[in-house]
C-alpha positions, -999 to +999 in steps of 0.1 A: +727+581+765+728+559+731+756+554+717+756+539+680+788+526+669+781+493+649+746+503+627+736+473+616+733+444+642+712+414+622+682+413+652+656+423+628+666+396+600+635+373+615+611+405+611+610+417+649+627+445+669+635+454+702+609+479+718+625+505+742+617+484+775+636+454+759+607+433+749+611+418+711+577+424+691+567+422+650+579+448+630+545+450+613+530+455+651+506+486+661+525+501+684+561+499+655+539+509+631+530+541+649+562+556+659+577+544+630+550+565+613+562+593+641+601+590+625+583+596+590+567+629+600+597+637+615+616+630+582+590+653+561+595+683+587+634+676+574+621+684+541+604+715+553+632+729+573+650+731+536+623+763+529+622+775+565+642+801+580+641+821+611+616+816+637+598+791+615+630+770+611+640+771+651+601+763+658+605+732+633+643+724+652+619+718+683+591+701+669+619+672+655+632+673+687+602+666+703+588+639+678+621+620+688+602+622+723+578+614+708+590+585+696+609+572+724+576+574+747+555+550+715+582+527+714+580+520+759+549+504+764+551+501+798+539+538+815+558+525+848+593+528+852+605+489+852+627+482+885+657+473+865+657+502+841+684+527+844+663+557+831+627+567+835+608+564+802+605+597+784+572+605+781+556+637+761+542+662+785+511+688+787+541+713+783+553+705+751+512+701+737+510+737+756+539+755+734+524+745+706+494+759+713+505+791+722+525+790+691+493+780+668+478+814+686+504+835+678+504+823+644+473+824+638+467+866+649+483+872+611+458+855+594+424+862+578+400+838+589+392+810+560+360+815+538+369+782+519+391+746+524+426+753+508+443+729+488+476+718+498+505+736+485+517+774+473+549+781+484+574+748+487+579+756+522+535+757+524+536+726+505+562+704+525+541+716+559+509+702+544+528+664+537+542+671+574+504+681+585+492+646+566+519+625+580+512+635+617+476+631+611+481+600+602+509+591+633+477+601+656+451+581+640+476+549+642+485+564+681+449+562+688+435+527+672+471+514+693+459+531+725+428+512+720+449+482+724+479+491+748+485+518+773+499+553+752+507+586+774+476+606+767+499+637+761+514+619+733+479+619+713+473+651+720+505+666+708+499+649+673+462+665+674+477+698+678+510+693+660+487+687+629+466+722+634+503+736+638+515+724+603+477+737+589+487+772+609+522+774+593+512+764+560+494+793+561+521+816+573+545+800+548+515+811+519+519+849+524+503+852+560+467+827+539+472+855+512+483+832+488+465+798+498+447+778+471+414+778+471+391+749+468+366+757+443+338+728+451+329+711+418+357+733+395+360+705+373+333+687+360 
């Protein structure tokens, strides 16, 4: 278990950190860069939990939860367990991209299919679930150009594909079940 009882330990002064198998890389490296982009998303779902409330607030408790996982499985490069490690990397699995599947499905039975792209926004808690959707879009695009690079647990990619579509879904929701989504109107303003 972590324990954090001194924050601030002067390591990264030089501009590197530790990743989670010990080994001392570039702050501005791929694979920092992406679960550092992970924490972000995580921060905006923060935001969003401020508009949520019942199921929609204890579905976005888990999805924190899990991009902590998340986190913690970007920032151990190494998909082996190393000989001298105490505790097996924590890696995102097929279950977790699962529930969120069925929970996009579920979601989505309430809702009118789209006849148009929607804007982002309506309600604040719509609007904070589109930044989160945008965030996590962008976590996966990073996870992806760094698995081009370095090994990344293939579940982790695809729980940022779907966790994206699951924000779009929720949005949705949080609009009045699509009722009050904003409409893109193609050339509106010229």
């Amino acid at each position: 278990m972590v324990v954090l009882n001194k924050i601030y330990t002067k390591t990264g002064d030089a501009g590197e950190t530790a990743l989670g198998n010990g080994a001392r890389v570039a702050k501005h490296s791929m694979r920092v860069t992406a679960y550092g982009t992970v924490d972000e998303a995580n921060a905006t779902v923060g935001l969003a939990r401020l508009h949520a409330g019942g199921e929609m607030d204890n579905q976005l408790a888990a999805i924190q939860n899990d991009l902590f996982d998340l986190g913690a499985d970007l920032c151990r490069p190494d998909m082996e367990q190393d000989a001298e490690s105490e505790y097996p990397p924590l890696r995102v699995s097929d279950a977790q991209v699962a529930r969120l599947e069925t929970e996009i499905d579920a979601m989505n039975e309430a809702l009118e299919p789209l006849r148009s792209f929607i804007l982002p926004g309506g309600s604040a808690l719509a609007a904070h679930l589109h930044l989160s959707r945008t965030v996590s879009r962008r976590a996966e695009r990073l996870s992806v150009e760094l698995a081009t690079m370095e090994s990344v647990n293939p579940a982790a990619v695809k729980y940022l594909n779907r966790l994206s579509d699951w924000f779009f879904v929720a949005a949705r929701i949080a609009n009045n079940d699509g009722k009050d989504d904003v409409l893109w109107v193609p050339g509106a303003n010229r």
